[in-house]
C-alpha positions as CSV (number, residue, x, y, z in Angstrom):
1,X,-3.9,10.7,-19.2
2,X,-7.2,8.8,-19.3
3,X,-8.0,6.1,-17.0
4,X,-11.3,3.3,-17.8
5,X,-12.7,1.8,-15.1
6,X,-14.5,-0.9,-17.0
7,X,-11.8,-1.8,-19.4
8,X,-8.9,-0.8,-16.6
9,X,-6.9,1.1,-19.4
10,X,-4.7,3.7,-18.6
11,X,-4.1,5.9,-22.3
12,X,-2.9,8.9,-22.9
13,X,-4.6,12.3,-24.0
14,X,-4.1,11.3,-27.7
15,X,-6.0,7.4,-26.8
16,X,-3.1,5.7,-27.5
17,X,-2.8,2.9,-24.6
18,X,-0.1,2.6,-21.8
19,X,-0.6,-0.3,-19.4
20,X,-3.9,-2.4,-18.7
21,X,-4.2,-2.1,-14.8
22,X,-5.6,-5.1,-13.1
23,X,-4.9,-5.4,-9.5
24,X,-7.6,-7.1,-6.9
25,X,-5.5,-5.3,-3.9
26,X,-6.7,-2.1,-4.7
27,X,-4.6,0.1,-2.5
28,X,-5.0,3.8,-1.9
29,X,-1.6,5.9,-1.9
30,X,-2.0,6.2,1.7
31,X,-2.2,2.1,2.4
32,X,1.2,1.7,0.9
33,X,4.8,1.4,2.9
34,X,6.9,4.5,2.5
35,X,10.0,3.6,0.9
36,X,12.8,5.8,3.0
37,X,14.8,8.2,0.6
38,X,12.3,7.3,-2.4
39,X,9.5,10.5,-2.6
40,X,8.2,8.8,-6.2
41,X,7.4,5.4,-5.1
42,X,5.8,3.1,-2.5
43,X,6.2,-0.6,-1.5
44,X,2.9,-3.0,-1.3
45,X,3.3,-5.1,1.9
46,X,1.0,-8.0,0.2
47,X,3.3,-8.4,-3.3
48,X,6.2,-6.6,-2.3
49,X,6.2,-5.0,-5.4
50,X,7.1,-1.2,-5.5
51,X,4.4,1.4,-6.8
52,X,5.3,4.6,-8.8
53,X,3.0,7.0,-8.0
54,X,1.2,9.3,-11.3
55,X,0.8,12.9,-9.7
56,X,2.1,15.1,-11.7
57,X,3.9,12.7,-14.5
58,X,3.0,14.1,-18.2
59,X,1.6,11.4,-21.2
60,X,5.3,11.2,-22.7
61,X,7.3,10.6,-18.9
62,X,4.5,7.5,-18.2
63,X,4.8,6.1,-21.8
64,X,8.7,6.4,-21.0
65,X,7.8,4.5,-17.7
66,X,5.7,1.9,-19.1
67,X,8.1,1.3,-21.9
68,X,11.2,0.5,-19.6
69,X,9.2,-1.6,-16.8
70,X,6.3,-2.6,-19.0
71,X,5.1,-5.2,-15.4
72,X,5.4,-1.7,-13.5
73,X,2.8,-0.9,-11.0
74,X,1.7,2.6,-10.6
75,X,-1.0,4.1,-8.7
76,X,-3.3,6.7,-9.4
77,X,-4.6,9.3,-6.5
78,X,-7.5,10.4,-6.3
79,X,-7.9,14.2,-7.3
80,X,-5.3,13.8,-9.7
81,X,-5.0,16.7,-11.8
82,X,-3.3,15.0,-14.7
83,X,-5.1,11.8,-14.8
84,X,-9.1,11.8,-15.5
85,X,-10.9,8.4,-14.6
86,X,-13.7,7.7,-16.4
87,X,-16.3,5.3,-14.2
88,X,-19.1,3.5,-14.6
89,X,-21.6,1.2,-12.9
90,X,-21.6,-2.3,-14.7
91,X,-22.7,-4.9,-12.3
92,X,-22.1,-7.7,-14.9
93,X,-18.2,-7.3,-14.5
94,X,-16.6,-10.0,-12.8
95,X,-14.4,-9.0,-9.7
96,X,-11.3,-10.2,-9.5
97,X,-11.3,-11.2,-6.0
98,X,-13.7,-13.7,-5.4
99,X,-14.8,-13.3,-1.7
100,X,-16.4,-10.0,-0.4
101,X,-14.0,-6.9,0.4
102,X,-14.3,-5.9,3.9
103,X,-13.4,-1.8,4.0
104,X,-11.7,-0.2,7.1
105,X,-12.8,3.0,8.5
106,X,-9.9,5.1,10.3
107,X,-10.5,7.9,12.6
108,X,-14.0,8.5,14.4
109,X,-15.3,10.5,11.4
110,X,-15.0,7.6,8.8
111,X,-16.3,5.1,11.1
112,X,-19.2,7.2,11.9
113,X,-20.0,7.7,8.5
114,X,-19.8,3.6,8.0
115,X,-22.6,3.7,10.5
116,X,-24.6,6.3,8.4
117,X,-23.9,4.2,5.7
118,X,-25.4,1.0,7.3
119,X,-22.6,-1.0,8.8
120,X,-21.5,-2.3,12.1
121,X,-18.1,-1.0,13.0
122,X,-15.9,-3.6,14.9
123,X,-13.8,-1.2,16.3
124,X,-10.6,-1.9,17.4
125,X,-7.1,0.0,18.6
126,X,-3.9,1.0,16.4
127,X,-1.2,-0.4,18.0
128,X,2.1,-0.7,16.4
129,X,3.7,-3.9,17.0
130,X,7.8,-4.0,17.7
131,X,8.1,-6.3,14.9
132,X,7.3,-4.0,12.5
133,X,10.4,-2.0,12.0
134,X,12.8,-0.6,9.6
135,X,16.1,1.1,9.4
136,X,17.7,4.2,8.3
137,X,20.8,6.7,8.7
138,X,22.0,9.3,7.2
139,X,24.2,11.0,5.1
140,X,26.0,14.5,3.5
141,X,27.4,15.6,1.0
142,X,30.5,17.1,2.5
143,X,30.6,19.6,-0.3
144,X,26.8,20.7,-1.6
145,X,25.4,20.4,2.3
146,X,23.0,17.7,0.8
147,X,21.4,15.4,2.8
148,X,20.9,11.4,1.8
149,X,18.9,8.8,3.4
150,X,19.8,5.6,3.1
151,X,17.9,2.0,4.1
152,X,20.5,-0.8,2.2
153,X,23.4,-1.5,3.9
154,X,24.3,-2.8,-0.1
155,X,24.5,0.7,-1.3
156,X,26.6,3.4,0.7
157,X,27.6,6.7,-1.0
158,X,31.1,7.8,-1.7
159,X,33.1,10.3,-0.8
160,X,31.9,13.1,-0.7
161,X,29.3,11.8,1.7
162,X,29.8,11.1,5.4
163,X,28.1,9.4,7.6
164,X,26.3,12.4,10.2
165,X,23.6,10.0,11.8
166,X,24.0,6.7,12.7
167,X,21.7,3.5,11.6
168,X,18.5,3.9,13.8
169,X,15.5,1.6,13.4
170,X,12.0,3.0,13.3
171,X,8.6,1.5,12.9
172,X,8.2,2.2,8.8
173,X,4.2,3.1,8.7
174,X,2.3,5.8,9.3
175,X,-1.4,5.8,10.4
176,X,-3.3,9.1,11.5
177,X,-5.5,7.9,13.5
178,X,-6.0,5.7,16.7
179,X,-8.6,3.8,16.4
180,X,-10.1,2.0,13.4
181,X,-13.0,-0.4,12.4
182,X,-13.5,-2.9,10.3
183,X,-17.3,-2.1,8.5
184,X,-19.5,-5.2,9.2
185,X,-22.4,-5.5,6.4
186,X,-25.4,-6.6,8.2
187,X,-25.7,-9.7,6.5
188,X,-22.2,-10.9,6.9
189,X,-22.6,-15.0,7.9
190,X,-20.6,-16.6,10.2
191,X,-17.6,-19.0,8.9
192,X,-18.0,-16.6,5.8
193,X,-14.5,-15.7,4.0
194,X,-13.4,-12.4,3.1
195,X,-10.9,-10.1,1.9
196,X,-9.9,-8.0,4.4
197,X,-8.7,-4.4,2.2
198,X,-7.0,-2.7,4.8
199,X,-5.7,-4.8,7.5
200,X,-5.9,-3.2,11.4
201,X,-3.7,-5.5,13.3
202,X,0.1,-5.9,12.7
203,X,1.6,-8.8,11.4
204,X,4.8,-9.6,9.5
205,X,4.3,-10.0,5.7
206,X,8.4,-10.0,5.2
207,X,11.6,-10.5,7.0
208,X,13.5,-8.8,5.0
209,X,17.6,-9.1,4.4
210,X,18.7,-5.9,5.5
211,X,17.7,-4.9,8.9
212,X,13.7,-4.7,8.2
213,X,10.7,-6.3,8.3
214,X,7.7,-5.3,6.1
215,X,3.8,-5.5,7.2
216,X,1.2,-7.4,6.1
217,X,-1.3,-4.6,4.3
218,X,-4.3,-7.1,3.5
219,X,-5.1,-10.6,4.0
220,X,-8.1,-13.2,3.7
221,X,-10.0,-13.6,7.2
222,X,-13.2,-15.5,8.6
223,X,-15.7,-14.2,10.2
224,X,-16.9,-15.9,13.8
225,X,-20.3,-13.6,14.5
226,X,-17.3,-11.7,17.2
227,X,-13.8,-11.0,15.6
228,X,-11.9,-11.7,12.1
229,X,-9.9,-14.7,12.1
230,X,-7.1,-13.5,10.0
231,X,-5.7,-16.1,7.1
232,X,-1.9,-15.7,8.5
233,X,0.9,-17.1,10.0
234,X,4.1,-14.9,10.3
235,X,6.3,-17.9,10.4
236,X,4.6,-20.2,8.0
237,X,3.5,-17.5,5.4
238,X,5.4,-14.3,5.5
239,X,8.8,-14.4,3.1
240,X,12.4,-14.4,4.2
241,X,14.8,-12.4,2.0
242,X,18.2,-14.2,1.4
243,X,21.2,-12.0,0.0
């Protein structure tokens, strides 16, 4: 597959075209919730929407894709083998997010290279917040030695699966590193509004029907010459599942 940056088409070897990806999130694999029992995809805490991910998909399995969930999201990882992104430098290209993206650096490497690269790292600690939380248990296949996890209470396996751990809850996201910095341009005003990519602190984006509560990945914020104000209330803006 081919991949435009300019144009955001996604076509196949041939040129014939598959989706147009447009999304102003711009999440790496890695910035996405893990979706228990689900290797293939990943969930976006700001839409809620799930991603399929394109490693290793040939041009006729993502045309079979597109062509069953033509609104499907997928993402494409860097290094890809099977995917070839063609980029290019055009300044005149609107963005579609309209306030300035502010990047996170994770681990002391990547926020010593934002120094290098000329910002100011407001560095702050991971720390995973009890609200944030999932559940999961377990099952096997009686006969095959299998193992299944499951995260729905709405969809048990039959016989002949049983039940050999429990429901046990578990915070749901995975971040290497302790510490982590927002990158500070130099000329960042005070009272300015921006896009923060790759949100540090924990908040609830979701309270989910089924035992779980999803995080907020990214989220508008100003800036007060000190700290991000983040744009977020958990009980005024994040959703609440029903059924």
């Amino acid at each position: 597959m081919i991949y435009d940056t300019r144009t955001y088409e996604l076509r196949t070897d041939a040129g014939k075209l598959l989706k147009k990806l447009h999304c102003p999130i711009h999440k790496e694999w890695s910035q996405l919730q893990v979706i228990p029992g689900d290797d293939t995809k990943r969930r976006c805490g700001v839409c809620e929407k799930s991603v399929v991910d394109l490693v290793g998909k040939s041009d006729e399995e993502a045309e079979a894709l597109f062509e069953e969930s033509p609104d499907c999201c997928v993402c494409i990882v860097r290094g890809s083998r099977n995917v070839r992104v063609h980029r290019h430098e055009d300044a005149s290209r609107p963005d579609p997010c309209p306030f300035r993206r502010i990047q996170t650096a994770r681990g002391e490497d990547a926020i010593n290279q934002g120094v290098q690269d000329g910002f100011w790292p407001l560095v702050m600690k991971v720390e995973q917040s009890r609200k944030i939380y999932t559940w999961m248990a377990v099952y096997q296949n009686e006969q095959t030695g299998e193992v299944l996890t499951v995260g729905d209470s709405r969809h048990l396996p039959e016989t002949p699966w049983k039940r050999i751990i429990k429901p046990f809850s578990f915070y749901p996201d995975h971040f290497e590193h302790k510490i982590a910095a927002y990158l500070i341009p130099v000329d960042l005003a005070v009272g300015e509004r921006v896009f923060l990519v790759d949100l540090i602190e924990d908040l609830v984006a979701v309270y989910g029907n089924q035992g779980h509560t999803s995080r907020l990945d990214s989220a508008y914020a100003i800036w007060d010459a000190k700290k991000f104000r983040v744009e977020w209330s958990e009980w005024k803006d994040a959703d609440r599942l029903i059924g």
